[in-house]
C-alpha positions as CSV (number, residue, x, y, z in Angstrom):
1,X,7.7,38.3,-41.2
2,X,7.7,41.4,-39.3
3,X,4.7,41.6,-37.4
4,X,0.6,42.2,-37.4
5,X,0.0,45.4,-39.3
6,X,-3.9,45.6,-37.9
7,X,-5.5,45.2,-41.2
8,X,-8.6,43.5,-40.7
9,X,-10.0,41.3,-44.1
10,X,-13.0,39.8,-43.7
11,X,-14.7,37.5,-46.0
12,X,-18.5,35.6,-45.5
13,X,-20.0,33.6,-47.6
14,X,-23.6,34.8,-48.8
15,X,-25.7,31.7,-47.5
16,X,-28.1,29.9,-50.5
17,X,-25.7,31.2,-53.0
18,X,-22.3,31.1,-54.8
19,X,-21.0,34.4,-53.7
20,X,-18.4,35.8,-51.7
21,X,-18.8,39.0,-49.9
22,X,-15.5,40.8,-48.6
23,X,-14.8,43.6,-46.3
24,X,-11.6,45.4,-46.6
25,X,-9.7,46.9,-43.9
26,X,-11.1,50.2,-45.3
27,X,-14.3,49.7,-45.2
28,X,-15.1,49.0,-48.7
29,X,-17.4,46.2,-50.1
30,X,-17.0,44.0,-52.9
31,X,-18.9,41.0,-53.7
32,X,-17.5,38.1,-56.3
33,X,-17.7,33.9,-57.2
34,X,-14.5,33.5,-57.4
35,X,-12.2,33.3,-54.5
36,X,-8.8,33.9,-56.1
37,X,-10.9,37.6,-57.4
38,X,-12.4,38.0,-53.9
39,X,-8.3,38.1,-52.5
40,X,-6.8,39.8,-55.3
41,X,-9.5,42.8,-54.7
42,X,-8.8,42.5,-50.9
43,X,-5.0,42.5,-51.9
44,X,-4.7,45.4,-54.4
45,X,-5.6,48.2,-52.0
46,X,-6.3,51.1,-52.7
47,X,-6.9,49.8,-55.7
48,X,-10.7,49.4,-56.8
49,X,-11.5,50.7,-53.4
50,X,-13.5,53.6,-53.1
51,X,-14.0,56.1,-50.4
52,X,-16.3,54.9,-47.8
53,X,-19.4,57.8,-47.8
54,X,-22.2,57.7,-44.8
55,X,-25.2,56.1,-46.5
56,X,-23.2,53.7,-49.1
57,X,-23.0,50.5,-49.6
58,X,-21.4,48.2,-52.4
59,X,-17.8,50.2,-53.2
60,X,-15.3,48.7,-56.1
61,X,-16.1,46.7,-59.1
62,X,-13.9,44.9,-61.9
63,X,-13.4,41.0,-62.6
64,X,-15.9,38.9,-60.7
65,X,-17.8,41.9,-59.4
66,X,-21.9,40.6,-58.6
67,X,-23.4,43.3,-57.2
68,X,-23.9,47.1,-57.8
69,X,-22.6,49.9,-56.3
70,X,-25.4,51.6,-54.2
């Protein structure tokens, strides 16, 4: 291994319900069931991760994907 690289994952599960919701290290949301489709999103990047804009919410989509981009 060759050291911390600073990227910041974060993943919380939505209480009362079966979803995941994951932040990537930039900035984009995604929101999934399945934890192995929660990691590979997190994992692919840039891939599926769309510029963060002021005033949005939700960004990427794709396998496992349950929410909307706002």
């Amino acid at each position: 291994m060759t050291g911390p690289t600073g990227e910041i994952y974060r993943v919380d599960w939505v209480p009362g319900t079966d979803v995941l919701h994951g932040t990537c290290h930039c900035g984009a949301e995604h929101t999934a069931q399945d934890p192995i489709a929660m990691w590979e999103w997190m994992l692919a990047h840039p891939e599926g991760h769309g510029a963060r804009r002021a005033g949005q919410g939700r960004h990427g989509s794709g396998s496992g994907s349950q929410g909307k981009d706002s």
